[in-house]
DRENMI-110338 format. One record per atom (N, C-alpha, C, O): residue in one letter; x, y, z. Coordinates in steps of 0.05 Angstrom, whole numbers, padded with zeros to 5 digits, always signed. Layout:
! DRENMI-110338
AXYZ
...
//
This chain:
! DRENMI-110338
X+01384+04710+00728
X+01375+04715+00755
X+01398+04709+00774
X+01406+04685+00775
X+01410+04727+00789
X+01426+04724+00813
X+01418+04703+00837
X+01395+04694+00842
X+01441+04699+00850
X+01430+04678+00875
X+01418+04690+00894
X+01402+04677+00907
X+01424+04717+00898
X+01410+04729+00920
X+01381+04733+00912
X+01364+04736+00929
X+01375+04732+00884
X+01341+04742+00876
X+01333+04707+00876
X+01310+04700+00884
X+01348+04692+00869
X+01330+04656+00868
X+01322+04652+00902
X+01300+04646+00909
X+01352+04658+00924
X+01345+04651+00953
X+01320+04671+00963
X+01305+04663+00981
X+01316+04693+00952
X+01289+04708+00959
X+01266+04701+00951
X+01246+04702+00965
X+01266+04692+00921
X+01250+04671+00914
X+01239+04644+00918
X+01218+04636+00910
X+01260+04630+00934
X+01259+04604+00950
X+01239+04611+00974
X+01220+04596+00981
X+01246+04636+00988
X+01243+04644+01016
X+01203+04642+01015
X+01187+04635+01031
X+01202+04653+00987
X+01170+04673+00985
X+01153+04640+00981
X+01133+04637+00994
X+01163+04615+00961
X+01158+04605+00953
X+01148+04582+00981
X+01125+04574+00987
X+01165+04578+00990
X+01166+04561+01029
X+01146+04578+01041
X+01131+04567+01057
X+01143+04600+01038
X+01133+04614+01060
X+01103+04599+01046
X+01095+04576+01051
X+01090+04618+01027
X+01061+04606+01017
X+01064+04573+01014
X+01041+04562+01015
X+01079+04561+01012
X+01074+04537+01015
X+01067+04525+01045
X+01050+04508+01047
X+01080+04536+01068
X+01073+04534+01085
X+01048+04538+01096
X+01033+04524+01110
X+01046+04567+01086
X+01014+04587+01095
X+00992+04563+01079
X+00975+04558+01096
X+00988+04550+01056
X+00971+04542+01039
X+00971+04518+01050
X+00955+04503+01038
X+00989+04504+01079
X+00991+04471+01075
X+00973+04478+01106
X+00953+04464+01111
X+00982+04500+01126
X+00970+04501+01152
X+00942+04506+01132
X+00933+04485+01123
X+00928+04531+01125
X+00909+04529+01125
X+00888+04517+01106
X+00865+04526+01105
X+00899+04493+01090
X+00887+04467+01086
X+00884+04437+01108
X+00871+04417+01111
X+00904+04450+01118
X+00903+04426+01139
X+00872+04443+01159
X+00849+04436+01161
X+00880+04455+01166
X+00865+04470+01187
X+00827+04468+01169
X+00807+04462+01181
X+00828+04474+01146
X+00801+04472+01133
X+00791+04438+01131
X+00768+04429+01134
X+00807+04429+01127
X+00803+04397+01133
X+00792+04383+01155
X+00772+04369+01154
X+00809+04390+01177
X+00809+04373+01199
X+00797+04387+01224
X+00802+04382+01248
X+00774+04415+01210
X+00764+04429+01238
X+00736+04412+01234
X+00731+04400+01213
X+00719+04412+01259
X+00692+04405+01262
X+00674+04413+01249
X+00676+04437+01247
X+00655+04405+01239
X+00635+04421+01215
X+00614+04418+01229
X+00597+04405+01216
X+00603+04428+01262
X+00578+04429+01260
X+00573+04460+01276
X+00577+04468+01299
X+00564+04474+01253
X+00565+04497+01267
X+00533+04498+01285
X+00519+04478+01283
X+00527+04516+01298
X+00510+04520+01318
X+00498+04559+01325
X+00512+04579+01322
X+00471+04559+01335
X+00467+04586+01341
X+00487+04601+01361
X+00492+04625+01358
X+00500+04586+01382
X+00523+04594+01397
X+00530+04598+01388
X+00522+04619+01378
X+00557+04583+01372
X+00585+04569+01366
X+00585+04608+01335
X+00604+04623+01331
X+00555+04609+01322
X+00561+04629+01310
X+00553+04652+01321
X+00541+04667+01306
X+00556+04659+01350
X+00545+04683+01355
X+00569+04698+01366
X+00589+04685+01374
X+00567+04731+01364
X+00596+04743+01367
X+00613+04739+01402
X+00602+04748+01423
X+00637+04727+01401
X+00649+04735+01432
X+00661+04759+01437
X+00679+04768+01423
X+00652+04772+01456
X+00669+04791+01468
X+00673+04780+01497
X+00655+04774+01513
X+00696+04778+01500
X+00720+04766+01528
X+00697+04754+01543
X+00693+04764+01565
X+00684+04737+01536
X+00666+04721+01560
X+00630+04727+01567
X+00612+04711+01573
X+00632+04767+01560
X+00613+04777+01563
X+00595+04776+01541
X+00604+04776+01518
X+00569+04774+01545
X+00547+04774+01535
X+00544+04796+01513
X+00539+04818+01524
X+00546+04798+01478
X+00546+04818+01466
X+00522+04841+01481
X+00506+04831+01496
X+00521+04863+01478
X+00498+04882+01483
X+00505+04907+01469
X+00528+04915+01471
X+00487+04919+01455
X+00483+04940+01451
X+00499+04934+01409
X+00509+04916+01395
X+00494+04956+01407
X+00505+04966+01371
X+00538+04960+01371
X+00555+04968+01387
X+00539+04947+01351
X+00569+04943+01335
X+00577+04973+01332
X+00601+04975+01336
X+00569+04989+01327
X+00560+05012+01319
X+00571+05034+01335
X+00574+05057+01326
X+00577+05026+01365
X+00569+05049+01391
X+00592+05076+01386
X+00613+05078+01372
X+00582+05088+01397
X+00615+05114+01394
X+00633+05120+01412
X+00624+05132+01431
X+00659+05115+01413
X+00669+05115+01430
X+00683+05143+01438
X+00690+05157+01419
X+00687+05153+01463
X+00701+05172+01469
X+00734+05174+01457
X+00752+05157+01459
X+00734+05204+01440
X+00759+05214+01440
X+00775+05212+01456
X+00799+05214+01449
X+00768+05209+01480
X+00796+05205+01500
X+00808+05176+01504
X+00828+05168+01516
X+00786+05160+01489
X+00795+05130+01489
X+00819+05126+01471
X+00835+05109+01476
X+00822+05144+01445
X+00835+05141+01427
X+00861+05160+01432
X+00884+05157+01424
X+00854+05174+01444
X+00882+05204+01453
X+00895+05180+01468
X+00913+05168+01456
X+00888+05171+01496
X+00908+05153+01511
X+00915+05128+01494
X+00931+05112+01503
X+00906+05124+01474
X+00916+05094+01466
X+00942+05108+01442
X+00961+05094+01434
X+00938+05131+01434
X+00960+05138+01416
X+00974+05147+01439
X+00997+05138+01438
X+00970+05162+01460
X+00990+05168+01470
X+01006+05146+01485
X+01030+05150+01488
X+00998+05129+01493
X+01016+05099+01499
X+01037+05099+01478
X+01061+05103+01482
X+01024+05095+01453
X+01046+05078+01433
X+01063+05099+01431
X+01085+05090+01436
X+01066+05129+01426
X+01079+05151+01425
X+01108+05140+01452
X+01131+05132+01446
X+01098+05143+01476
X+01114+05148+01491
X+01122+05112+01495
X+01140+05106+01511
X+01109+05095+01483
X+01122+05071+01489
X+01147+05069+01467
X+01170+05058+01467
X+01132+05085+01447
X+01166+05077+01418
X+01178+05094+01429
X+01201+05086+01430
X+01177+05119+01439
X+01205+05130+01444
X+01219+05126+01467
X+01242+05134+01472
X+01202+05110+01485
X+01231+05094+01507
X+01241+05077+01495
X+01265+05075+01500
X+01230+05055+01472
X+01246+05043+01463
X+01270+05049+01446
X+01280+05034+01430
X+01277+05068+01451
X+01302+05092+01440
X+01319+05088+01457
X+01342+05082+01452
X+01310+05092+01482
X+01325+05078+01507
X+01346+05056+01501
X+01369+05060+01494
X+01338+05036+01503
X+01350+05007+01489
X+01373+05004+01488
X+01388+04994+01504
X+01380+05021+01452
X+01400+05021+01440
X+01421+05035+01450
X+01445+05027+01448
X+01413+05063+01465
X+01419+05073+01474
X+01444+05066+01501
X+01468+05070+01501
X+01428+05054+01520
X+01442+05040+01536
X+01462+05012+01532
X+01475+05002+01550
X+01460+05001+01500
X+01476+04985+01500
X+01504+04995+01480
X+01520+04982+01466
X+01500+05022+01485
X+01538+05029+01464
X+01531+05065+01484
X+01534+05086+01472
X+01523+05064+01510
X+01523+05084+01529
X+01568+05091+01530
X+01581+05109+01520
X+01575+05069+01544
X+01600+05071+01548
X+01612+05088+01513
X+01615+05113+01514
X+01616+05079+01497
X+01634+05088+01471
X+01626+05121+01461
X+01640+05139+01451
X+01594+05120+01467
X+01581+05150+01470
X+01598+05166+01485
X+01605+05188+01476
X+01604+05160+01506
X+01622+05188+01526
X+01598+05203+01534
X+01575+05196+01535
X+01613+05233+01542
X+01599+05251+01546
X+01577+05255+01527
X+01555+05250+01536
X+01582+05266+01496
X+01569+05277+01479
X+01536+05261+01482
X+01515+05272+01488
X+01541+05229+01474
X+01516+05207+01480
X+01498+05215+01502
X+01475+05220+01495
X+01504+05218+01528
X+01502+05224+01553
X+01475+05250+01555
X+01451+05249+01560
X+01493+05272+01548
X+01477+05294+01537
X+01449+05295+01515
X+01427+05303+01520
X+01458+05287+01494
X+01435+05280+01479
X+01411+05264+01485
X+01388+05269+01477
X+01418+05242+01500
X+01396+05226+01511
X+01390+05243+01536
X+01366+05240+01539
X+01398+05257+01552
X+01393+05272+01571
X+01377+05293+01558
X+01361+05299+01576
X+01372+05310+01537
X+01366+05328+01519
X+01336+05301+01511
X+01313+05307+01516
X+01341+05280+01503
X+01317+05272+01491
X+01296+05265+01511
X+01273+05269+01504
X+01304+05253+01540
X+01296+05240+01560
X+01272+05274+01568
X+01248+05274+01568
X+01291+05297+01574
X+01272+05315+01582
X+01254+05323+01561
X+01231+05328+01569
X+01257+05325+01540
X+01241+05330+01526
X+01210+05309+01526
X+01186+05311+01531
X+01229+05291+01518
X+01202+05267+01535
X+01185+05270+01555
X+01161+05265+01554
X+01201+05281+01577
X+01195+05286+01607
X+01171+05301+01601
X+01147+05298+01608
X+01188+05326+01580
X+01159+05364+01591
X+01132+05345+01566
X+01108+05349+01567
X+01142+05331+01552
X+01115+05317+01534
X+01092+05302+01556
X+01068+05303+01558
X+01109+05291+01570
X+01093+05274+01590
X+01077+05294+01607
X+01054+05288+01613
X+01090+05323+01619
X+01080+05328+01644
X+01063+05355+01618
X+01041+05362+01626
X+01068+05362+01604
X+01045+05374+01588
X+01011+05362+01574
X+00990+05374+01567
X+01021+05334+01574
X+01000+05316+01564
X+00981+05310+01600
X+00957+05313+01605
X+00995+05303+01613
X+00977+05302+01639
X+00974+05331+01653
X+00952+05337+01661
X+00991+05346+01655
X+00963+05365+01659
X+00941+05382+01641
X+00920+05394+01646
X+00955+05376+01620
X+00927+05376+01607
X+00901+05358+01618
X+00878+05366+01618
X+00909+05338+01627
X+00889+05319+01635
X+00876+05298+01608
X+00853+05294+01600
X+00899+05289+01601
X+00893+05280+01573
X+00897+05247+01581
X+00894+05231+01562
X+00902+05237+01604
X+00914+05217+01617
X+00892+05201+01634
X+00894+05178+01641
X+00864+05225+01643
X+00847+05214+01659
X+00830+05201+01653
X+00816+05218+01642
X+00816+05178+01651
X+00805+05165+01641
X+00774+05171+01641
X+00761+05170+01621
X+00765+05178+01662
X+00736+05184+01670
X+00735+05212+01654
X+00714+05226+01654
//
């Protein structure tokens, strides 16, 4: 076995040792009296109501993919701007090429009206 496969093996070995020491400590030293509250479900403060069950609108799920969509590809941005200078022109262009493309994504997804909540 190589040193690079033993230090990966060290790595995995600390790690579950750690994971197995918090959550024995944590099974140990929590309070054991449970209660009809203490087991009833939280949602943010509010009072559960209605079915686990309920259905939620397609447009709840279109805007939440479309967040992450347009949130990972500004994060393209980033890198972008930190080696902008050594890019030159050519860099310049392509992110200008990706930025609008982004752009007509954005202004095609809202007027579609894919953005309105109600």
């Amino acid at each position: 076995m190589t040193l690079a496969y033993l230090a990966v093996l060290f790595s995995f070995t600390v790690a579950l040792l750690v994971a197995g020491v918090l959550l024995g400590a944590g099974a140990l030293l929590r309070p054991l009296r449970p209660s009809p509250v203490k087991a009833e479900a939280f949602e943010c403060g509010n009072p559960s109501s209605g079915s686990a069950w309920g259905r939620f609108s397609v447009k709840f799920y279109l805007t939440a993919i479309l967040f992450i969509v347009f949130d990972v590809e500004v994060v393209f941005l980033y890198p972008w701007a930190v080696v902008f200078r050594p890019l030159g022109m050519f860099g310049f262009i392509e992110m200008a090429a990706f930025v609008l493309v982004l752009a007509l994504g954005f202004v095609y997804v809202w007027r579609k009206g894919a953005l309105e909540w109600a």
